[in-house]
C-alpha positions in Angstrom: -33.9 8.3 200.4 -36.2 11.1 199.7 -40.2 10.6 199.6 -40.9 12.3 196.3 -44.6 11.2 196.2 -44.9 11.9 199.7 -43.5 15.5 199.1 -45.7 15.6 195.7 -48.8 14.8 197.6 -47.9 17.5 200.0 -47.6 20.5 197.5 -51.0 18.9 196.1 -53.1 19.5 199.0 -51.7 22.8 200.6 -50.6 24.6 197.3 -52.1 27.2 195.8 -52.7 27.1 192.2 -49.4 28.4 191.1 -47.9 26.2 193.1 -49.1 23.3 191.6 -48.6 24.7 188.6 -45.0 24.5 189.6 -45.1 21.0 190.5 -46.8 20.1 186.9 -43.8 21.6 185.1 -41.2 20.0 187.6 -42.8 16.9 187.4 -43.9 16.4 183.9 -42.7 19.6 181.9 -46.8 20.4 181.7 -47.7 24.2 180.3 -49.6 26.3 182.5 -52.3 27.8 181.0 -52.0 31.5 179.5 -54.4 32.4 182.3 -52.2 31.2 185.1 -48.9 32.5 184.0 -50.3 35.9 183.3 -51.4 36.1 187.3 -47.8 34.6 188.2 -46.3 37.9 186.5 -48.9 40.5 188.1 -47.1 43.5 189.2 -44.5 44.0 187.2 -43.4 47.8 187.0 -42.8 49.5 183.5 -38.8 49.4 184.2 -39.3 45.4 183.8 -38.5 44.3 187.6 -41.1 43.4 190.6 -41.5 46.0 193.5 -40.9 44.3 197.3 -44.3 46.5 198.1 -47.2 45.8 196.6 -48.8 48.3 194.4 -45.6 50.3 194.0 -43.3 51.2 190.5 -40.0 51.1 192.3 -38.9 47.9 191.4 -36.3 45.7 193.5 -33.6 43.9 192.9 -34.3 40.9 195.4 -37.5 41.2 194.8 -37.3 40.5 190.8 -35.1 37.8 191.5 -37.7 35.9 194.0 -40.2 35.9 191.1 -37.9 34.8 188.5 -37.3 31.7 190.8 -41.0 31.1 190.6 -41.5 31.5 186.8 -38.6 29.0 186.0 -40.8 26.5 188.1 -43.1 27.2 185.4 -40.9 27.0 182.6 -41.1 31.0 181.8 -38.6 32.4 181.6 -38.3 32.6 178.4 -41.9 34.8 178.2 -41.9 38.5 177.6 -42.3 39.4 181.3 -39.1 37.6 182.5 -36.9 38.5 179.7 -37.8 42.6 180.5 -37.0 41.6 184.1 -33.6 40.2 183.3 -32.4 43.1 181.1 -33.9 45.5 184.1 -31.4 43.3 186.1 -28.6 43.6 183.6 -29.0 47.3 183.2 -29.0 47.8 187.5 -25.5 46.6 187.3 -23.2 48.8 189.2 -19.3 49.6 187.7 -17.6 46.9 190.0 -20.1 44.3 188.8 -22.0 43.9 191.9 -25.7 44.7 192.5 -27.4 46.4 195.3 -31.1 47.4 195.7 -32.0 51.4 195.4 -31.4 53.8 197.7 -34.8 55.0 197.9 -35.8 51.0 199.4 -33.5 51.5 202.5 -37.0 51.8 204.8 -38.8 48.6 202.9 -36.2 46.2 202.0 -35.4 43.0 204.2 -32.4 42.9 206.0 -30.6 40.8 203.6 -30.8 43.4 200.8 -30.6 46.5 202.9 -28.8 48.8 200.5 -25.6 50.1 202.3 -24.6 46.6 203.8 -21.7 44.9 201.8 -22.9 41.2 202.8 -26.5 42.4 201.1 -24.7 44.1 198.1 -22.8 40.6 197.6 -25.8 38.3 198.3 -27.6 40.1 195.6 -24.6 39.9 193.5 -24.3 36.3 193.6 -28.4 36.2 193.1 -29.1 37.9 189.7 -25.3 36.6 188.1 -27.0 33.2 189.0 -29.8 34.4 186.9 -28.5 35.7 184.5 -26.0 32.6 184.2 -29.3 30.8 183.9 -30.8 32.8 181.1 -28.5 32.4 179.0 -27.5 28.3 179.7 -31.1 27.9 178.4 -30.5 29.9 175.6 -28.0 27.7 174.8 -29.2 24.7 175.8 -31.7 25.1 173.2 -29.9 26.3 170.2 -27.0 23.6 170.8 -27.4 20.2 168.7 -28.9 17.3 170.1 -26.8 15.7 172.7 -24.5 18.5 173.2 -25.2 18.9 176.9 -24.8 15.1 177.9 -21.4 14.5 176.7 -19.7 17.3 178.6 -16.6 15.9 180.2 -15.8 16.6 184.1 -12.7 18.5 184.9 -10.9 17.0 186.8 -10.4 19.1 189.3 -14.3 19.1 190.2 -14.6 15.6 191.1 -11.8 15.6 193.7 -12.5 17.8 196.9 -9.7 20.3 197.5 -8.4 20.6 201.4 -11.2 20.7 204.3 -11.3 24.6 205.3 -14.2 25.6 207.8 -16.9 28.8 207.3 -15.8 30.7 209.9 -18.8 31.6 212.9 -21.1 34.2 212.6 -22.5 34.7 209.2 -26.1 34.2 209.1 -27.0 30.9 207.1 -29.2 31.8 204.7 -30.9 35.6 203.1 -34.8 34.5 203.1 -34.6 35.4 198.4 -18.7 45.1 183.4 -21.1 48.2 183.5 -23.7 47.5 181.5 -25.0 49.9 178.5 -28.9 49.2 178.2 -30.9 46.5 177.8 -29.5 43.3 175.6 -31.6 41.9 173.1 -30.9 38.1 172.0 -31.1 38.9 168.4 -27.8 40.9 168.8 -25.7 38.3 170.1 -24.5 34.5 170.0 -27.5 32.3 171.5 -26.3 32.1 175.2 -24.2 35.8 175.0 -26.9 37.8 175.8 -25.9 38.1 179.0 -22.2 37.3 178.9 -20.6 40.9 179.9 -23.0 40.9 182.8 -22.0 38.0 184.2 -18.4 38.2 183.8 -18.4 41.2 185.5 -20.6 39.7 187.9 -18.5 36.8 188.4 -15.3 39.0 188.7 -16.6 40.8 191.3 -17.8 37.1 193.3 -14.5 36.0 192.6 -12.6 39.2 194.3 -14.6 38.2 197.4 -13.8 34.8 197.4 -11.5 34.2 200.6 -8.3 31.9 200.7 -10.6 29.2 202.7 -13.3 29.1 200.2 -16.0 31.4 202.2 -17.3 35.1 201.5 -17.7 37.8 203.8 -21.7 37.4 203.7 -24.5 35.0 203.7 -23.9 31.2 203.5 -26.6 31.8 200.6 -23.2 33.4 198.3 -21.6 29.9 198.6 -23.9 27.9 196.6 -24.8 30.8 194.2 -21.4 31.4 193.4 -20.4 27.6 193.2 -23.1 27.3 190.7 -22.3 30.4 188.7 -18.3 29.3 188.8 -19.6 25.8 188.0 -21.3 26.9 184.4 -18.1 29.4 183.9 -16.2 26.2 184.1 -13.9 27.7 187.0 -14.4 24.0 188.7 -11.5 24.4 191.2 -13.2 27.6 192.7 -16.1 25.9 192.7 -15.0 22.9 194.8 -13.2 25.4 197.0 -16.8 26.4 197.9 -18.5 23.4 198.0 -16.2 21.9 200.8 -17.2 24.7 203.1 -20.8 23.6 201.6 -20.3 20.1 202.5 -19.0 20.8 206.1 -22.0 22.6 207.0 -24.7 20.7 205.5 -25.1 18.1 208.3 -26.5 21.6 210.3 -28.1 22.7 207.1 -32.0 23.8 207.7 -34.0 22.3 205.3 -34.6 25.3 203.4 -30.6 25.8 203.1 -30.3 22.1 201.6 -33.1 22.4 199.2 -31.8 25.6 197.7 -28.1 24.4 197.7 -28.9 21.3 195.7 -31.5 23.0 193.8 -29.0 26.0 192.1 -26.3 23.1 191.4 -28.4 21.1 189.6 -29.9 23.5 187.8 -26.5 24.8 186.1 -25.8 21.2 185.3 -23.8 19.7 188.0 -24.0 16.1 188.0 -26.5 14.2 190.6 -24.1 12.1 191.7 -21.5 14.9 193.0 -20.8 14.5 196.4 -22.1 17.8 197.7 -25.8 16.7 195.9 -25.3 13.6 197.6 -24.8 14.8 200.8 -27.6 17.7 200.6 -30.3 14.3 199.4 -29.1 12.4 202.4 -29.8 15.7 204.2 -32.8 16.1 203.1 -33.9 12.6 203.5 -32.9 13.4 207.3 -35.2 15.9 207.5 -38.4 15.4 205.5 -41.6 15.3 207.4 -44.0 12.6 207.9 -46.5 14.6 205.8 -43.8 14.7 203.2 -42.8 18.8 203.1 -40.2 20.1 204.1 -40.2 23.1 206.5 -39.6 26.8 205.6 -37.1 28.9 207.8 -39.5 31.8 207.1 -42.4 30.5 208.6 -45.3 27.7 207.6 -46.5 29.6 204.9 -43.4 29.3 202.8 -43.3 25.3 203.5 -44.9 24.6 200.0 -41.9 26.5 198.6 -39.5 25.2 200.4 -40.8 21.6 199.4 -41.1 22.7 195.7 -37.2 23.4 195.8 -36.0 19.9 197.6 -38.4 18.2 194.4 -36.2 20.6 191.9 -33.3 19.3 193.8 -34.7 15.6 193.6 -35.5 14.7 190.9 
């Protein structure tokens, strides 16, 4: 079983501020102060997205979807700053529903959002439908009547695995992060809608990718997005397709990989006691450390991140 004060105690004594933060509002739904959320949204350019350099106004897709991450671990999302991010997101969607940084980033970005590469163009894809799924569940989520989220009824089809394909070698495991016309505003549209044409394009163009065996030709990363995303569209069966590949390769899963899995599924709504969530705690059990983090495929500076996703996952 996962150590969740160890891990706790771990993002107390090597987190920064924002960090712990971040483990306040996972743990106990605490407010940051004004102060602290206004230096968690430094930097945003006057399109409404983050730039991947610092002190730039060209704003990035990856990028902007990194920081989101780190806002909803401080219950923001819903705050000025991340709703201009996700219409900048919304409005950066390409004809054929995908996503792919600009042109002009081809020097700067990271390998896993080089503009030009169709496994980039599909991770980022599967990364701001995800968000944009997000967005508007919460939307939802807090219009709906009490109780409306608790008594959903599994599909059958999601709580039986489908056959056992295999992810085929090669892909790297993990990226370390309809046209649209203009920016939506809520007030326009059905609580929960405000995003809808986005992501149904977005999810179209996941779904056209989606291979026979339940993989993508890209980044492990696209599995669990997309199962999350298919998940909250209720397309169950595709989901499970994905989630076996999921399942087969979480025994080899970094820690990183796990906490991230488990941490997008369970924030769409999928039920702790799935068998892929069961099988990404018992693999992150396996590979806590003795001081209670978890460690960071991008190097021991990311570990308190890494360990702030397996306690989303967790808990």
């Amino acid at each position: 079983m996962v150590d969740l004060d160890a891990a706790i105690g771990f993002v107390v004594a090597h987190g920064d501020a924002v960090e712990r933060a971040r483990l306040s509002w996972l743990r106990a739904g605490a407010t940051p102060s004004p102060e602290l959320l206004d230096s968690a949204e430094v930097g945003q350019t006057p399109t409404g997205g983050w730039p991947a350099v610092w002190g730039t106004d060209l704003a990035s897709v990856d990028a902007t979807c990194f920081r989101l991450a780190e806002l909803d671990d401080l219950g923001a999302l819903g705050r000025p700053a991340a709703r201009r991010a996700l219409d900048w997101l919304a409005s950066r969607q390409q004809a054929d529903g995908g996503w792919e940084e600009d042109a002009a980033l081809a020097d700067d970005a990271p390998w896993w959002a080089r503009p030009g590469d169709p496994e980039a163009r599909l991770y980022l894809t599967a990364t701001v439908t995800f968000w944009l799924t997000v967005a508007d569940l919460d939307a939802a989520r807090a219009a709906a009547p009490p109780g409306r989220w608790s008594t959903h009824a599994p599909d059958p089809r999601w709580s039986a695995p489908p056959p056992d394909p295999r992810w085929p070698a090669g892909p790297p495991d993990q990226a370390t992060g309809s046209p649209h016309a203009g920016s939506p505003h809520a007030g326009d549209q059905l609580a929960g809608d405000t995003y809808a044409g986005a992501v149904q394009a977005g999810v179209r163009a996941l779904a056209g990718q989606l291979q026979p065996d339940g993989t993508f030709p890209s980044y492990l990363a696209v599995g669990w997005l997309s199962a999350a995303v298919f998940h909250q569209q209720e397309l169950f069966y595709e989901s499970a397709r994905i989630q076996v590949v999921l399942a087969d390769r979480m025994p080899k899963l970094s820690p990183a990989n796990a906490a991230s899995l488990a941490a997008a599924l369970r924030r769409v709504g999928v039920d702790e006691q799935h068998w892929t969530l069961v099988a990404a705690r018992r693999r992150l059990t396996e590979t806590q450390r003795s001081d209670g983090g978890w460690e960071s495929d991008d190097g021991h500076q990311f570990d308190v991140h890494t360990t702030l996703a397996a306690i989303r996952a967790c808990r």
